[in-house]
C-alpha positions as CSV (number, residue, x, y, z in Angstrom):
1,X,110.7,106.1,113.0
2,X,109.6,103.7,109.8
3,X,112.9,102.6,107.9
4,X,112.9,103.0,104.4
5,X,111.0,100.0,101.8
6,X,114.3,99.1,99.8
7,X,114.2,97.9,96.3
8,X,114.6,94.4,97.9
9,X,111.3,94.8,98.8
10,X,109.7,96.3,95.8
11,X,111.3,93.2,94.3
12,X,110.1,91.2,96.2
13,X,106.2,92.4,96.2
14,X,106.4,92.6,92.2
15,X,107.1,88.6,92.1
16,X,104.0,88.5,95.2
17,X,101.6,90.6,92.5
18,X,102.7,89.5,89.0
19,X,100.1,86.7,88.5
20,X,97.2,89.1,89.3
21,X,98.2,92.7,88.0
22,X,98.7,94.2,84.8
23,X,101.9,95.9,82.8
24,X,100.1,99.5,82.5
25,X,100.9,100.6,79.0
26,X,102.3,104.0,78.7
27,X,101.5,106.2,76.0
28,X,104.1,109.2,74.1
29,X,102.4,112.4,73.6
30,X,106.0,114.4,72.8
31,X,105.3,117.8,72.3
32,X,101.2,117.3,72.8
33,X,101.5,120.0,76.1
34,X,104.7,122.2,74.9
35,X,107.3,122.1,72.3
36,X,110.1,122.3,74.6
37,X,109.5,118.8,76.7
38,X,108.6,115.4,75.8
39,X,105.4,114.2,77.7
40,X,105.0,110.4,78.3
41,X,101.9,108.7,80.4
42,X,101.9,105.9,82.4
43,X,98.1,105.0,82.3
44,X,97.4,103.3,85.9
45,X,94.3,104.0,85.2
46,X,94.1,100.7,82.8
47,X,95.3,98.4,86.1
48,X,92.8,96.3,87.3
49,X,89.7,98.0,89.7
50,X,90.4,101.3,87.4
51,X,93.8,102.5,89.8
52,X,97.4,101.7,91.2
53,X,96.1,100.6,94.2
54,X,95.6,96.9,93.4
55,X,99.0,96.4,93.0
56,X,99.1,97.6,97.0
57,X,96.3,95.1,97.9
58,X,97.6,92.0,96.2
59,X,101.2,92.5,97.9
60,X,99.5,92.6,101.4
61,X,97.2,89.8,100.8
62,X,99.7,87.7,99.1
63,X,102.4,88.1,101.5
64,X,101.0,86.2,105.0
65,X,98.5,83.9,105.8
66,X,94.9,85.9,106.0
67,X,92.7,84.9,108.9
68,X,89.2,83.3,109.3
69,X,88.1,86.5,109.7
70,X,89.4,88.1,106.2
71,X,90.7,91.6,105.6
72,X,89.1,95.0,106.6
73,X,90.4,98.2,105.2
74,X,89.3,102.2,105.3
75,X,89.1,103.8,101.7
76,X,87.7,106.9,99.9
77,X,87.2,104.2,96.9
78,X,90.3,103.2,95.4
79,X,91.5,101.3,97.9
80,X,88.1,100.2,98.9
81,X,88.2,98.5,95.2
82,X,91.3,97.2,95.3
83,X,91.1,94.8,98.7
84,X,87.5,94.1,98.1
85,X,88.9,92.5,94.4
86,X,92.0,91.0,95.6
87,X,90.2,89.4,98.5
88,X,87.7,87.8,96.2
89,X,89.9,86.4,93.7
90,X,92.4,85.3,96.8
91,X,89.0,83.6,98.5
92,X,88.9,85.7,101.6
93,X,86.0,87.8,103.2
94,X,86.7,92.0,103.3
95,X,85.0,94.4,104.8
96,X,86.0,98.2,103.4
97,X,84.9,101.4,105.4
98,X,84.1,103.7,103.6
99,X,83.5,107.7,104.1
100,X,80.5,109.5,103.2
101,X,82.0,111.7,101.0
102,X,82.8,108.8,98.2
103,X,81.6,108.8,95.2
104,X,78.5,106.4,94.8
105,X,79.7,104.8,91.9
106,X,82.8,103.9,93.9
107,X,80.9,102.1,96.7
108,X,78.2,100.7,94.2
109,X,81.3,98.7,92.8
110,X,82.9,97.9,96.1
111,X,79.8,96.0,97.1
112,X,79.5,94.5,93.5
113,X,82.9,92.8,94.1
114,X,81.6,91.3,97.3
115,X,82.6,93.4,100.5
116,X,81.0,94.2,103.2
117,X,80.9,97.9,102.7
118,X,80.2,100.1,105.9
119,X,79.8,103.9,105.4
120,X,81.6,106.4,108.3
121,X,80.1,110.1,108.1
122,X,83.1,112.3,107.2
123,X,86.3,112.2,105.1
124,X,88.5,109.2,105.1
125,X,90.5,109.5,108.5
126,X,86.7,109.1,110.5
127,X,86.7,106.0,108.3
128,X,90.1,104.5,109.5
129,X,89.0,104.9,113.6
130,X,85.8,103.1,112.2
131,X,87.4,100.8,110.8
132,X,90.3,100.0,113.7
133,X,87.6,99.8,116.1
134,X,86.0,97.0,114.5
135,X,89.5,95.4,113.8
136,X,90.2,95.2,117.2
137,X,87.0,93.2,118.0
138,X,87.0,90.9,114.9
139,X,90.2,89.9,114.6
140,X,90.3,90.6,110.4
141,X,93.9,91.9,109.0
142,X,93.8,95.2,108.3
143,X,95.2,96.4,104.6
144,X,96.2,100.3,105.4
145,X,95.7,102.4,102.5
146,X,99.4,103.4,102.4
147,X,101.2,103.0,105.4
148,X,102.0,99.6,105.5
149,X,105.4,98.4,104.4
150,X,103.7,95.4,101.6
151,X,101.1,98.2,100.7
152,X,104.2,100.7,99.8
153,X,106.6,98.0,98.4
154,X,103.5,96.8,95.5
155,X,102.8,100.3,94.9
156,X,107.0,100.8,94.3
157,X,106.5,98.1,91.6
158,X,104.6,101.0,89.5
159,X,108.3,102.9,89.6
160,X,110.0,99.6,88.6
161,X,107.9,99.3,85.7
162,X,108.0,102.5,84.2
163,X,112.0,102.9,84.5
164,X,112.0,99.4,82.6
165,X,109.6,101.1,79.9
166,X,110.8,104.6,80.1
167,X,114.4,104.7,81.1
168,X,115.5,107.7,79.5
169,X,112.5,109.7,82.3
170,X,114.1,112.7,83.8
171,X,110.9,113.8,85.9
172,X,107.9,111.6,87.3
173,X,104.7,113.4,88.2
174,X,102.9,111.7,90.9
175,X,99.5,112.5,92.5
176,X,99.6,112.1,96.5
177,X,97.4,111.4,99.2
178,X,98.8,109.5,101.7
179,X,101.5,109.1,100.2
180,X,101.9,105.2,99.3
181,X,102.3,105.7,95.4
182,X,104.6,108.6,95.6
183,X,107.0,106.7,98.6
184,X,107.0,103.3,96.9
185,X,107.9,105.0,93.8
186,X,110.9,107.0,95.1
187,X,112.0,104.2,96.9
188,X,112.8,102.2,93.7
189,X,113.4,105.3,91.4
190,X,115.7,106.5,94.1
191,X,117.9,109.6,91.6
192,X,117.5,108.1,88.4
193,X,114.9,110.6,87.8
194,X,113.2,113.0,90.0
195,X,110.0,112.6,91.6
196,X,107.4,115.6,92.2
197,X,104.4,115.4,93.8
198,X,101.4,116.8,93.0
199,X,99.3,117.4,95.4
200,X,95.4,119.6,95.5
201,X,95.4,122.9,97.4
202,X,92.9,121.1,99.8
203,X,94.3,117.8,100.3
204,X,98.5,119.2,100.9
205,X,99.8,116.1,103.5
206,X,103.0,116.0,101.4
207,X,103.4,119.6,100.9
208,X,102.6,120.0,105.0
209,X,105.2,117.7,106.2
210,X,108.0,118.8,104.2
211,X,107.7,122.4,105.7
212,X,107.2,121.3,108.9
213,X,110.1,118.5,108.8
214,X,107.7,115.7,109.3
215,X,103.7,114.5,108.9
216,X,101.4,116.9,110.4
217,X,97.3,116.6,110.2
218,X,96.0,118.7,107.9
219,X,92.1,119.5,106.8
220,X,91.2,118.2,103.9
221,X,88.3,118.8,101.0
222,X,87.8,119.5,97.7
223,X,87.0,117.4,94.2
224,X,90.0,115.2,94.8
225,X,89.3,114.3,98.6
226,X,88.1,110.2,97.8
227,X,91.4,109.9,96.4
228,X,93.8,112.0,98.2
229,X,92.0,112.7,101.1
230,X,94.2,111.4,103.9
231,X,94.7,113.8,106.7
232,X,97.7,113.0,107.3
233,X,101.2,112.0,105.2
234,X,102.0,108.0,106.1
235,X,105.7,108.0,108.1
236,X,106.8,105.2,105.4
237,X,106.2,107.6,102.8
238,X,107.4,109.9,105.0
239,X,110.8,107.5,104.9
240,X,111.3,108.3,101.2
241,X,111.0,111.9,101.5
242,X,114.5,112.5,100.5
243,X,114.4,110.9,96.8
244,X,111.7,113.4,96.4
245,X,112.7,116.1,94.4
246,X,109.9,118.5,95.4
247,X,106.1,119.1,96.1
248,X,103.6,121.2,94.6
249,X,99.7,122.1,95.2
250,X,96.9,122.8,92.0
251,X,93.6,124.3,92.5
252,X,90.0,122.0,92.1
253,X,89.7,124.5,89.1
254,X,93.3,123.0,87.6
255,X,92.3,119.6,88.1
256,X,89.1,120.0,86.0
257,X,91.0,121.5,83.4
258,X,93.5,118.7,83.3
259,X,90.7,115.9,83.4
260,X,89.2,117.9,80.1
261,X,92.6,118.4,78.8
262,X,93.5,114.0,78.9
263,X,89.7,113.7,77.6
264,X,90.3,116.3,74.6
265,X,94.0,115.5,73.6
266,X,93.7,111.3,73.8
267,X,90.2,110.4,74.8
268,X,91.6,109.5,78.4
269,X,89.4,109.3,81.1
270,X,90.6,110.1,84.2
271,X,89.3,111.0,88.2
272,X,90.1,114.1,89.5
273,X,93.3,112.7,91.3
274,X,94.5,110.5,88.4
275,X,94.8,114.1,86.4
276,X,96.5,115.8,89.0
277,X,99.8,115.7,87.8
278,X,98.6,117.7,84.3
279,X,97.0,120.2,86.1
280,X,101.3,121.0,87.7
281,X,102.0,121.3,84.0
282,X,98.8,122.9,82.9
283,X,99.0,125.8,86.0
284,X,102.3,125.7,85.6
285,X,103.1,124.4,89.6
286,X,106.3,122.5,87.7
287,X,108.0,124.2,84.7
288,X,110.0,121.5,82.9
289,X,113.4,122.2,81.6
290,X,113.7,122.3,77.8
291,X,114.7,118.5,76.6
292,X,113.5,116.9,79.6
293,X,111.6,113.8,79.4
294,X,108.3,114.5,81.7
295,X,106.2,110.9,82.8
296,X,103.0,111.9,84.0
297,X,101.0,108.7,86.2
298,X,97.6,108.9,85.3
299,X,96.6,107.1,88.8
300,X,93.2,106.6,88.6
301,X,89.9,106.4,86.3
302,X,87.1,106.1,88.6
303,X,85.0,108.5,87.4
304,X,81.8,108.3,85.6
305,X,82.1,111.7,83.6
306,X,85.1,114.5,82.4
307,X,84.2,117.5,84.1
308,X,82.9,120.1,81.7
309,X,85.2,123.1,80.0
């Protein structure tokens, strides 16, 4: 069974990633959604590569000695971005799997950074086998997506910094896939304020392996699937299951109504995964409670266009 990524290590992989990350601002919208809760954002979606996940990428590559043969990594896009930019400005070689259900623009900008960019038919767990079988022959460190302890521990340092900028958060609303953001998040927030995860109807990993006590494999689909589209909760995320306070799922039609909403209230761009945790407050899959302080993580802003009204 994985052990739990302590704050020791969040610590730790936030020194690793300072020199090459950004502070993602946040931004107060009080009562912008309802009267009765104050709404804050965290805007990942400013971070370097357009998501979180760089701060995942720089931890891994940054903490051990990289091989002749570079990095190799499977992605729906985010992650893809993320290695393929860290390895460049780090001076190593990466080749990124990719699925061929990503977005074009995605994989357009993985190969502009550099990679080698390799396309598996299917969704992203047919390009993770890909991937390991060419790992296996070439030698090249593999950067896992979420489930890998330096991966976790830099995405934590997104929980770190927002309780520094927003102490006074009683809920955190955080999109998950594999479950990398949400676990490194709850590993450092750990009761200071609850985490929720938001999750789509057709991508539930998290939702799945909390009814069934543990990760299960679970088909996936939908708008959000190059984001969240892991078949399959990671066991370190898995480790932080109990500083999560709950889980809920939103329809593809409540993630295109939260992508409009972010566009309409404060000219946000966002991917359909990055506005996942509006669509909870927009469908009401979370109900706040009156006074509470309510962070949404806007993840992601990969995405060349807001879905229309």
């Amino acid at each position: 069974m994985a052990t739990e990524i302590t704050r020791a290590d969040i610590e730790q992989a936030a020194e690793r990633i300072a020199p090459h990350v950004r502070r993602t601002p946040t931004l107060d919208l009080g009562d912008a959604m309802d009267p009765s809760y104050r709404l804050m954002l965290k805007l990942e979606s400013t971070q370097l590569t357009g998501s979180f996940k760089v701060r995942g990428a720089f931890s891994a590559l940054a903490a051990r000695a990289i091989p002749d043969e570079g990095v190799a990594a499977a992605s729906g896009g985010n992650h893809g971005l993320a290695v393929a930019y860290a390895a460049a400005r780090l001076g190593h070689r990466a080749t990124v799997f990719v699925p061929s259900t990503s977005p074009e623009e995605k994989v357009r900008r993985i190969a502009a950074l550099g990679a080698d960019v390799r396309v598996a038919p299917g969704y992203y767990h047919d390009a993770l086998e890909e991937s390991r079988r060419w790992i296996e022959g070439s030698g090249a460190f593999e950067v896992h997506a979420f489930d890998q302890r330096d991966v976790m521990a830099g995405q934590g340092s997104c929980g770190r910094e927002l309780l520094d900028q927003i102490p006074q958060a009683s809920t955190i609303l955080v999109a998950v896939g594999g479950g990398g953001l949400i676990g490194g998040i709850a590993s450092w927030v750990r009761g200071a304020a609850m985490v929720v995860g938001v999750e789509p109807e057709l991508c539930p990993t998290l939702h799945a392996a909390r009814e069934a006590g543990g990760p299960v494999s679970v088909e996936v689909g939908g708008v959000a699937a190059s984001a969240l589209g892991a078949a399959r909760l990671g066991e370190l995320p898995w480790a932080a299951n109990s500083w999560i306070g709950h889980s809920v799922l939103v329809s593809d039609e409540a993630l295109a109504k939260a992508q409009r909403w972010l566009w309409d209230t404060c000219r946000i761009l966002a991917e359909p995964a990055g506005a996942a945790p509006i669509a909870a407050l927009i469908s009401g899959a979370h109900v706040p409670d009156p006074g509470e302080c309510v962070v949404v993580i806007v993840s992601g802003a990969n995405t060349e266009a807001v879905s229309p009204a």
